[in-house]
N, C-alpha and C positions, 0 to 999 in steps of 0.2 A: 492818164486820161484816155488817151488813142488806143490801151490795152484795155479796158473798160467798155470801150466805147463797142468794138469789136464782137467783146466774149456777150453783151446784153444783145447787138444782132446778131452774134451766132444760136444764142437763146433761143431768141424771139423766131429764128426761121427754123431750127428745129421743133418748135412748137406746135408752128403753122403746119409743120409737112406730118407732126405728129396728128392733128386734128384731123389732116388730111387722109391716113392710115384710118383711122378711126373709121370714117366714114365708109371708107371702101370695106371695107370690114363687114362696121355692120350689115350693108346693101348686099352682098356676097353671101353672106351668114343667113339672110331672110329670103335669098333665092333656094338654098338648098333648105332650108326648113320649109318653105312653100311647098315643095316639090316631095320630100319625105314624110310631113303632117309632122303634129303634136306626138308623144315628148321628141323625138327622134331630132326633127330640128333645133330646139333649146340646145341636145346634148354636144350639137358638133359645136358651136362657138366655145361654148365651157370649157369642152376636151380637150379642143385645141389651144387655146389661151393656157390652161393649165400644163400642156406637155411643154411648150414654149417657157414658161414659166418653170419650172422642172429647170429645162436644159439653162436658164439666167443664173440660178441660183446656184446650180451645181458649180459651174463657170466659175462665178465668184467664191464659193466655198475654197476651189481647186488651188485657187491664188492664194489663199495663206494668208492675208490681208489679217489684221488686227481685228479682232471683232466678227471675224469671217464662221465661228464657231456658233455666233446669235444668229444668223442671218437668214435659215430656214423656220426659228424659231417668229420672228419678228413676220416675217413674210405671209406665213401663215397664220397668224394671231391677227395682222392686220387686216385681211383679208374676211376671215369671217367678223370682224367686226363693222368693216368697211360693207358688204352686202347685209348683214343682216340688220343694219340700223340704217344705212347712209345711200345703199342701193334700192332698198327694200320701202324705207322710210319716205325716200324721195317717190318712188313710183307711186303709194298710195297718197302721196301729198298731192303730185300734180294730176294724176287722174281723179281727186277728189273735188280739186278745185273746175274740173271740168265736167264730171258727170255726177259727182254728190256723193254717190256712193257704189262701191262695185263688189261682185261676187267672184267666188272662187269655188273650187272643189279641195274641201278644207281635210277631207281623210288623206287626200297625197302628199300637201304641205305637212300637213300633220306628219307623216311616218320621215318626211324629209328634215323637218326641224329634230324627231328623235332622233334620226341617225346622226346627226349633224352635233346635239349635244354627248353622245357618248364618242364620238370620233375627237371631238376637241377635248371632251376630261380625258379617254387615254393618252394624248399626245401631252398637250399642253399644264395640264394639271397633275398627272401621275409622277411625272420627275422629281417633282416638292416633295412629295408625300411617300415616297420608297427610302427606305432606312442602308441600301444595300451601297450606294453610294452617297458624299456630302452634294450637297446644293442641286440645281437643275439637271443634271446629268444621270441617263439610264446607265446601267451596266451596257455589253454586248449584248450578252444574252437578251436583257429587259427589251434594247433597242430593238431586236432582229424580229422578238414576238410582237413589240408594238406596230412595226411595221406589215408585218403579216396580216397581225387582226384589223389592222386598217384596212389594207387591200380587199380583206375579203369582207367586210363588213359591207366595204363600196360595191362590191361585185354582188354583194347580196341586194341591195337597194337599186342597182341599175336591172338585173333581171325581174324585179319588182316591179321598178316602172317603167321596162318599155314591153315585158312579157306578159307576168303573172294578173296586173294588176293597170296597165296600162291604163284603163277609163280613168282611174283617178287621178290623171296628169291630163284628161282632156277639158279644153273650156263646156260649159254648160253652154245647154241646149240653144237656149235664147242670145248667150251670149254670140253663139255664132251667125245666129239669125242676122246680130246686128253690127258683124263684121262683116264689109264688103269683102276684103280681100279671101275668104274662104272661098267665093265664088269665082274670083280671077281664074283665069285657064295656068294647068298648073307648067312651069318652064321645061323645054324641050330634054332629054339626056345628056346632051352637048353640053348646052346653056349651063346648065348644074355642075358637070366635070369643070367648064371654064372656071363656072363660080367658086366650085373647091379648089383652083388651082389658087386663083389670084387670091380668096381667103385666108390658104397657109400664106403666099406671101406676103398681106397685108398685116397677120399677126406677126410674121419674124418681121417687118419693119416696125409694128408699135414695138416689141420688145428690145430691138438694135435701139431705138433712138428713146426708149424710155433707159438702158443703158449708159447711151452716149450723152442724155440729160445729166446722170445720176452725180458726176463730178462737181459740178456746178452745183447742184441740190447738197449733197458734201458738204460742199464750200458753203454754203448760204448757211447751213444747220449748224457749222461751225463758227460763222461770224456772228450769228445771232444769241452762239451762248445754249443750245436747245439739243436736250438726252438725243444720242446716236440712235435710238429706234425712232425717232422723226422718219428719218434717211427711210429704211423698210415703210413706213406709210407711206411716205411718198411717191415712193416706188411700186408701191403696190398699187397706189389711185390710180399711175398710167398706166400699167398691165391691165387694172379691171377696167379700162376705159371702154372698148368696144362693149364688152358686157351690158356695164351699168348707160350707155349711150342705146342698146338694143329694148333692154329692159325699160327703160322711161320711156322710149317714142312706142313701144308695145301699152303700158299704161295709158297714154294719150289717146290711146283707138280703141280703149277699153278691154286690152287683152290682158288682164292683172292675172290670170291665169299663167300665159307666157313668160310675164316677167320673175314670178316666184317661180315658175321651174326653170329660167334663167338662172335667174340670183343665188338660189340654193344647191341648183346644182354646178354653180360655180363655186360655193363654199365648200361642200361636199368633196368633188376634185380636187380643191388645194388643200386637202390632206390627204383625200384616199389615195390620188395618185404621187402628190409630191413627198409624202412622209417615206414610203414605203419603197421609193427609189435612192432620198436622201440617205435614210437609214442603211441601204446594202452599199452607196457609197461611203459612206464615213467609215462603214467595219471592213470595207475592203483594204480602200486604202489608209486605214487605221488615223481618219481625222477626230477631230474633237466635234462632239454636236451638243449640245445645253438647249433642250426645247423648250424647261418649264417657266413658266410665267411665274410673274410678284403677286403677290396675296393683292395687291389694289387693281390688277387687270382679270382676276379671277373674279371682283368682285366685279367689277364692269361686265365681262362674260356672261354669269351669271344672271346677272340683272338685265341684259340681251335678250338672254333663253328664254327667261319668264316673261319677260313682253311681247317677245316674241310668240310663247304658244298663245296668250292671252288674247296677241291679234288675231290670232291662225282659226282660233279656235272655233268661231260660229260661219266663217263661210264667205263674210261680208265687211269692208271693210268703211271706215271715214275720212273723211281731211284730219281729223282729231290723232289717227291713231298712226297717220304718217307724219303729224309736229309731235308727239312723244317721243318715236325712233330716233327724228330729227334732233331733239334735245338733249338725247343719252348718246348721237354720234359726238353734237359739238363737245359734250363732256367729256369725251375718250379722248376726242382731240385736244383742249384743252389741258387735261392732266395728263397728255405725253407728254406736252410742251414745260407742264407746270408739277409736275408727281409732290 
């Protein structure tokens, strides 16, 4: 009982100091995108939560642990299902319930959700479907290319949108009219270096103590009886926590602009950047990697995408089309728990 009693307050105050991370995070994250403008700011939170993320996964690959072969697969499977229904679905849910309805600049989202569905069928879906080896698993070779054309597929769509093509990552016109904070004076050089510093260590403390949780969540998904890839959801909701915490209070001020080049381009990251370092890891040091997904989470995926461009498509969003997302996350969730 006294061992009990203990490990649920050591929970509860890892929790608290986790929210806590959170917060400074996000505050940190929206000084330096203050300071650098649209898309430039979205991309630092992303980037950085993603290389942090990166360095979690590799960690635990390294260890050899049982199941440690799924674990880049789950991570990233999670991830874009987690933003693109449960980050994404939430922002237009509660900016709907407060301003009815909101715009967007729907040609950037646009090319973001394309990149976004051919980066998850190479990774995630191609494994299934190659004759060259059985079950989820790429060759080397298969792996080194997938890896590559990931990389550079990301590096094409980031010189797209912070270069070539920039305006269509910015809010419209009016929208900004009706953002005070465009008008704030923007933070000094100083201010911004601070804010970068304390922002890297606010992400290595969500991911230390979304780690030092992940035992405990273990333990829970094993008493309850409930599929090992729980554990990767779960683990991925606290990684994307500053994100998807960035992303809703930007929706709330009517910046749904912000939030999709948030959310997508944190989906985006956790493949461009973590496939393509995973991958030179496992053929280096000659680990096991199995990315491909079950025909039931292909069909979840799928049914993602389409709603996904469905929403994207005209510019403009409802409270409707963020309880659709909403009820195709609880399903994901759901039939992890229940397949």
């Amino acid at each position: 009982m006294t061992n009990l009693l203990s490990q649920t307050w050591f929970i509860f105050l890892m929790g608290a100091t986790l929210i806590g991370a959170v917060l400074s995070a996000v505050h940190h994250a929206e000084v330096i995108a203050h300071k650098t403008g649209e898309p430039y700011g979205t991309l630092v939170l992303s980037i950085s939560v993603t290389i942090i993320e990166v360095s979690l996964i590799i960690s635990m690959m390294l260890t050899g642990h049982e199941g440690s072969e799924f674990i880049a697969r789950d991570a990233v499977f999670a991830t874009v299902m987690i933003v693109i229904n449960g980050v994404i679905g939430l922002c237009i849910f509660v900016g709907g319930l407060k301003h009815h309805e909101m715009s967007f600049r729907n040609e950037g989202t646009n090319s973001a959700l394309a990149v976004l569905t051919a980066l998850a069928t190479f990774i995630l879906v191609m494994p299934m479907v190659t004759v060259s080896t059985p079950g989820p698993d790429f060759t080397k070779s298969q792996l080194a290319f997938a890896g590559i054309a990931s990389f550079a597929l990301y590096v094409a769509f980031l010189l797209f949108q912070t270069i070539t093509h920039r305006d269509y990552y910015l809010p419209k016109v009016h929208s900004k009219r009706e953002d005070s904070s465009e008008h704030a004076a923007k933070p000094s050089n100083s201010k911004t270096a601070v804010s970068a510093v304390l922002l890297l260590l606010s992400l290595i403390a969500v991911v230390g103590l979304a780690e030092a949780l992940s035992p405990a969540i273990e333990a829970g998904v094993k008493a309850a009886g409930a599929p090992k890839t729980v554990v990767g959801i779960a683990i991925a909701m606290l990684v994307l926590l500053p994100e998807g915490f960035a992303a809703v209070r930007a929706s709330r001020a009517n910046r749904l602009q912000s939030s999709l080049n948030l959310a997508l381009g944190s989906a985006l990251a956790s493949i461009g950047l973590t496939i393509p370092t995973v991958a030179a890891i496992a053929i280096f040091f000659d680990l096991q990697l199995s990315l491909g997904i079950t025909s039931l989470n292909m069909v979840l995926m799928y049914l993602s995408f389409f709603i996904g461009a469905l929403t994207l498509a005209i510019g403009r969003t409802t409270l409707l089309q963020g309880v659709v997302h909403l009820i195709i996350f609880f399903e994901y969730l759901f039939l992890s728990l229940v397949p």
